[in-house]
C-alpha positions in Angstrom: 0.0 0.0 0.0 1.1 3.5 -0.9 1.5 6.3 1.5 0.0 8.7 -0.3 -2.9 6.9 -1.5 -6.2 7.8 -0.1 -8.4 5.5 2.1 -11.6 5.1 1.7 -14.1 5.6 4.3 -14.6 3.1 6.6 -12.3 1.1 9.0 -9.0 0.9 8.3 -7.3 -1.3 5.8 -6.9 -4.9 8.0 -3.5 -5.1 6.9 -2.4 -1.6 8.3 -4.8 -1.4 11.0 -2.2 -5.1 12.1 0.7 -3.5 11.5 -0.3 0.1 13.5 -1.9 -2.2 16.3 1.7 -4.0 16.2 3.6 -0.9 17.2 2.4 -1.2 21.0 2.9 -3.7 23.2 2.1 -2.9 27.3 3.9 -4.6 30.0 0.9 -3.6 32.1 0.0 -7.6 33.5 -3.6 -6.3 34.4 -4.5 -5.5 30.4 -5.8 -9.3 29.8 -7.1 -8.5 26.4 -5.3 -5.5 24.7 -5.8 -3.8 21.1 -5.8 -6.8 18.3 -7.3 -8.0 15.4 -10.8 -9.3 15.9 -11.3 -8.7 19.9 -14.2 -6.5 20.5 -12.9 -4.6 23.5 -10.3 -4.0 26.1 -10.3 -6.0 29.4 -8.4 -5.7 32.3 -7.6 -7.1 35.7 -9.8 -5.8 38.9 -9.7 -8.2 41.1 -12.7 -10.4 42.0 -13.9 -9.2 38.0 -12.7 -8.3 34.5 -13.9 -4.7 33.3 -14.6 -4.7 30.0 -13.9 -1.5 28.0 -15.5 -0.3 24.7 -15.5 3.0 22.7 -17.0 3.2 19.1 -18.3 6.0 16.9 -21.7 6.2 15.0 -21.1 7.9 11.4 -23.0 6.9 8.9 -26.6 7.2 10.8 -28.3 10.7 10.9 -31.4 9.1 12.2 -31.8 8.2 16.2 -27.7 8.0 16.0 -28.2 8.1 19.8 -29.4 4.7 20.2 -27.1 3.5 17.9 -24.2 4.5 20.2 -25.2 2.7 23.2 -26.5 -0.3 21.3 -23.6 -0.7 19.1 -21.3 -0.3 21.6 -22.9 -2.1 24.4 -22.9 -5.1 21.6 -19.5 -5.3 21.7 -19.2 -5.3 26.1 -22.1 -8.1 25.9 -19.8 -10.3 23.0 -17.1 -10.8 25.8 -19.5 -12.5 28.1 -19.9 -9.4 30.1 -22.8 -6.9 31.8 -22.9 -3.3 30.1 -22.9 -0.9 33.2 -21.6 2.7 32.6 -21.7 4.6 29.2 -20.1 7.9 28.4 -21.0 9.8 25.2 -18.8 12.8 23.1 -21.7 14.4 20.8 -20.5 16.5 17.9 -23.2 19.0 16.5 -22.6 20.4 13.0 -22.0 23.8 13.4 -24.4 24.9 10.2 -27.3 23.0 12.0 -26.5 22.5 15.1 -30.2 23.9 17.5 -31.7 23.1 20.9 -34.1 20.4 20.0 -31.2 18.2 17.9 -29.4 18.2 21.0 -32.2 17.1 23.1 -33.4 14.4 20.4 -29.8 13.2 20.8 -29.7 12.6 24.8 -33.3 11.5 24.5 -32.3 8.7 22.2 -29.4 8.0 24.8 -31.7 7.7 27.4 -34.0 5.8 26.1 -31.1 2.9 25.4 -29.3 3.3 28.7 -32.7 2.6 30.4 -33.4 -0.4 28.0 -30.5 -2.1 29.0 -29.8 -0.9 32.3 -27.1 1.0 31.7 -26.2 4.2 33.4 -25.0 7.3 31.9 -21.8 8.3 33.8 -20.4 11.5 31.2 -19.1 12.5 28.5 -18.6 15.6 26.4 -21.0 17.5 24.1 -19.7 20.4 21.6 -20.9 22.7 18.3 -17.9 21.5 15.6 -16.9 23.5 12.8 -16.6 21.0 9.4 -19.3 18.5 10.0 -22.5 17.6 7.5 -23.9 15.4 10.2 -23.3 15.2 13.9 -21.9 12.6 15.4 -21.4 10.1 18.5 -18.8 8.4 19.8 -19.6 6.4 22.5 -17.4 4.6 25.5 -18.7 1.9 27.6 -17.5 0.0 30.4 -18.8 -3.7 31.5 -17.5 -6.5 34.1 -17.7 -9.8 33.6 -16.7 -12.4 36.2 -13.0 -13.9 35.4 -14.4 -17.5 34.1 -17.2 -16.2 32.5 -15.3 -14.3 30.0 -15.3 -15.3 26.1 -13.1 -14.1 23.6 -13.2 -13.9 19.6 -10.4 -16.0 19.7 -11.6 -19.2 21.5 -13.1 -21.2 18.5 -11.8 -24.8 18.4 -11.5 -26.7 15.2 -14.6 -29.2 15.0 -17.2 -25.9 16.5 -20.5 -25.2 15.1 -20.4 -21.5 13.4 -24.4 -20.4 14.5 -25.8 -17.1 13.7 -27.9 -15.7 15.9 -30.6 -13.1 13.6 -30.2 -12.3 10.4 -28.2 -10.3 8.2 -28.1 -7.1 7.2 -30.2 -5.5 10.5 -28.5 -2.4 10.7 -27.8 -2.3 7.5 -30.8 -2.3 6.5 -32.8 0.3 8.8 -29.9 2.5 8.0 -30.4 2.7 4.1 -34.3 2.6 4.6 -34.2 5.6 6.9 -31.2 7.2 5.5 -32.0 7.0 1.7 -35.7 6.9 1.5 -36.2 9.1 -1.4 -33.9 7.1 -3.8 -35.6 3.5 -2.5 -38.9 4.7 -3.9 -37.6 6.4 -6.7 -36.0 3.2 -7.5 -39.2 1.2 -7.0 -39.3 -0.1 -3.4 -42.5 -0.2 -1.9 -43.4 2.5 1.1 -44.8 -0.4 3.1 -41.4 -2.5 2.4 -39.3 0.9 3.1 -41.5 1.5 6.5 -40.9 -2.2 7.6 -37.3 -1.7 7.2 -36.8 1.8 8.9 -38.3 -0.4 11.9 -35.2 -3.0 11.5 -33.6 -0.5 14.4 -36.0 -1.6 17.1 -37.7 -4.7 15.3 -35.9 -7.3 15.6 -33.2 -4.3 17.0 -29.9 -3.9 16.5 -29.2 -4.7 20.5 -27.6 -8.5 20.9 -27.5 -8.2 24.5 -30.4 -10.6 25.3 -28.8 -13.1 22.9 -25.3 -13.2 24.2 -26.4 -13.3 27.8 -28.8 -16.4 27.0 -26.3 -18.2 25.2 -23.8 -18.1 27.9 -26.1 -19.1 30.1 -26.9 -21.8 28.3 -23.9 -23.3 27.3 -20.2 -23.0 27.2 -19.3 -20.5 24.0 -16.0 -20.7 23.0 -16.4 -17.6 21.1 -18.9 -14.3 20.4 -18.8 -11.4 17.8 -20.7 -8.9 17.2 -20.4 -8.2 12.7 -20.4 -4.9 12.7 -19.0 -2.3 9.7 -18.2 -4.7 6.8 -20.7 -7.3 7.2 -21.4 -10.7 8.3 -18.6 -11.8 5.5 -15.8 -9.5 7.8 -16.9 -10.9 11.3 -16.4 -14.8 9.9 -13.3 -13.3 8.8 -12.0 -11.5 12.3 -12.8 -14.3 14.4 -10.8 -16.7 12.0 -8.2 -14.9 11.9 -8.3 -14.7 16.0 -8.5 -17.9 16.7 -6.3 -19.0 13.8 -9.0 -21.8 12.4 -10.2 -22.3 9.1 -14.0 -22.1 8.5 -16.3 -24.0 6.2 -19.2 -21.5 5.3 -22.7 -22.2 4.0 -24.1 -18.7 2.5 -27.1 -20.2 1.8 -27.7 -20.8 5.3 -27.5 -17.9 6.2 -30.4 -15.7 7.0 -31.2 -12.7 5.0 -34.5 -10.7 5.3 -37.0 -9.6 2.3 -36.6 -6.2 3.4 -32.8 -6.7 3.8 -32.4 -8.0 0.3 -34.7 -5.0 -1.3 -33.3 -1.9 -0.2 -29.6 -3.6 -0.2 -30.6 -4.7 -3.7 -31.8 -1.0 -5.0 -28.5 0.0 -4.6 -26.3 -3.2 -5.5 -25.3 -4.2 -2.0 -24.1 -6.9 -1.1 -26.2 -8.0 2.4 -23.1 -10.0 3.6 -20.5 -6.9 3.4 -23.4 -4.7 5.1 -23.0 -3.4 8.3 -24.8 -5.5 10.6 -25.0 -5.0 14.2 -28.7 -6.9 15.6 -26.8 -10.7 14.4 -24.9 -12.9 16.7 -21.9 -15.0 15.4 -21.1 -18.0 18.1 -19.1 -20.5 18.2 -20.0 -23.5 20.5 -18.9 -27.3 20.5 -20.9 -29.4 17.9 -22.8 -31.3 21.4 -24.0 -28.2 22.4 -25.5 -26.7 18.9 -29.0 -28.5 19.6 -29.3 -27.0 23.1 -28.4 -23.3 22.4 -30.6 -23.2 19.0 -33.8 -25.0 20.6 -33.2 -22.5 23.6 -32.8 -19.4 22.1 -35.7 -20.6 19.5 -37.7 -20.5 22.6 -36.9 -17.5 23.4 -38.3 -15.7 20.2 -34.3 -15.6 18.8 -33.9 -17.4 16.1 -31.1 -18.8 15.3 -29.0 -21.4 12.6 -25.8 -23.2 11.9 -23.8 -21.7 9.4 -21.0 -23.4 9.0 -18.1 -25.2 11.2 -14.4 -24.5 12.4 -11.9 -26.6 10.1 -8.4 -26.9 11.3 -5.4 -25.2 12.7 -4.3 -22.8 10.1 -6.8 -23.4 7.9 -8.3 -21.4 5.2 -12.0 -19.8 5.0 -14.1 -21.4 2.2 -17.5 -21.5 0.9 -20.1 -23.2 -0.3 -23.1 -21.9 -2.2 -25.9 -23.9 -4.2 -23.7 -26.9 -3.3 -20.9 -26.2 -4.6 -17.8 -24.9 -3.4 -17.5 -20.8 -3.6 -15.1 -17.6 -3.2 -15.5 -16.9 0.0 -16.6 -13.2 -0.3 -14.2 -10.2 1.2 -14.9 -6.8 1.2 -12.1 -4.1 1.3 -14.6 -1.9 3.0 -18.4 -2.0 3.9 -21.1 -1.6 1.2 -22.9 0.8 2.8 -20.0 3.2 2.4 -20.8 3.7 -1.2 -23.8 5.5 -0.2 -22.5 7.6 2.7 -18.8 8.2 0.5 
């Protein structure tokens, strides 16, 4: 990669993002889990408990982008095994549009998710920024999980059952339909379809909290992740790349909503590079795949095998229509060629 090239928006490059995250190493013996590829937060050594540290920005959204901050970040405390407890929020206003009521709409959205989830609001930082089209949120959250109870992205064992929890795009797919109305129904989409989809953020939710905590309840997970920017296709790839395992994917197993499939299909999209915070990846021993599955199934979370943990060093592949596929990779999340 060249210097001077431009990135594009989204994460960073995996490649660099490795070899920045490579330049620090901490000698600190109470950072357990540290900044690496595929871990979805900090956790460090208090004692009696891990806490469980997460920060995470919301960009693309316009729309309710405070419930997206606590969700999406509380996602990534839950993933570990852990408890959200205490959130802290930096709002940037846009200077140009910046008023009274955006603000409150903004700490009414947080609010509302703190008090879904029992999380308390414990600061942050709120400012009018010159340079910004949209405002934005970046949130921090803290968690604490109990020392066994915590699970990593890089547990999965060769011979584990890949299960998704939810479908795929959900984000993804309340953010285009409330984001980019006007264009879906100038490009055909039915209002009722466009409607349904703008209610992806609530129903089924974006929140994976429920799920994660049932599951390792249930059983012993080796592994959780939350897919976030880049899709269900980047998560596989993170935690593989954790836990060093190759993967054996089915894409058609994998479910993908009506709605998801419209709007990501007005514009081209690929639903498995889409952003898609409101699934669950897991990764559980094969014994256990009929116990999570019927209990979370139970629960009013549905959930299905996907595909299974190969060997040591092994390499990701697919398989669609029966037959063996390119695994597919994205560079950077679809949604990013609307938002670019």
């Amino acid at each position: 990669m060249q210097d001077s090239l431009l990135l594009p928006a989204g994460k960073l490059p995996h490649a660099l993002l490795d070899q920045l995250l490579r330049c620090f190493s901490s000698t600190d013996p109470r950072l357990v889990v540290g900044p690496q590829m595929g871990e979805d937060a900090a956790v460090i050594d208090f004692g009696d408990t891990y806490l469980v540290a997460k920060t995470d920005p919301i960009t693309f959204a316009a729309d309710e982008i405070g419930w997206y901050a606590v969700n999406v970040n509380a996602n990534d405390i839950a993933v570990m095994g852990a408890t959200p407890r205490w959130f802290l929020a930096t709002i940037l206003l846009p200077e140009r549009s910046a008023t009274a009521a955006l603000a409150e709409a903004i700490y009414s959205q947080i609010a509302g998710a703190c008090d879904e989830l029992g999380v308390a609001l414990a600061g942050g930082h709120t400012e009018i920024t010159v340079g910004l089209e949209r405002p934005i949120v970046a949130g921090f959250m803290l968690g604490e999980v109990a020392r066994e109870r915590l699970v990593r992205s890089s547990g999965v064992q060769p011979g584990d059952a890949l299960i998704l929890a939810g479908s795929v795009p959900v984000e993804g797919t309340a953010l285009i339909a409330r984001e980019k109305e006007s264009e879906l129904l100038a490009r055909g989409i039915d209002a009722a379809l466009i409607r349904q989809a703008q209610g992806f953020l609530h129903d089924p939710g974006i929140s994976v909290v429920r799920t994660a905590r049932l599951a390792a309840e249930t059983v012993s997970v080796h592994a959780m992740h939350d897919p976030t920017e880049g899709g269900l296709a980047t998560g596989i790839w993170e935690v593989a790349q954790a836990s060093g395992v190759g993967m054996a994917i089915d894409l058609d197993a994998v479910p993908i909503a009506p709605e998801s499939r419209a709007v990501c299909g007005a514009f081209g999209l690929d639903p498995m590079g889409t952003i898609a915070s409101g699934a669950l990846l897991l990764a559980v021993a094969a014994e256990d795949v009929t116990r999570l599955l019927d209990t979370l199934t139970a629960a009013g979370l549905p959930a299905s095998q996907i595909g299974t943990a190969t060997i040591r060093g092994g390499e990701l592949v697919a398989v669609r229509n029966g037959r063996q596929a390119a695994f597919p990779r994205f560079a950077v999340d679809e949604i990013a060629r609307l938002f670019g």
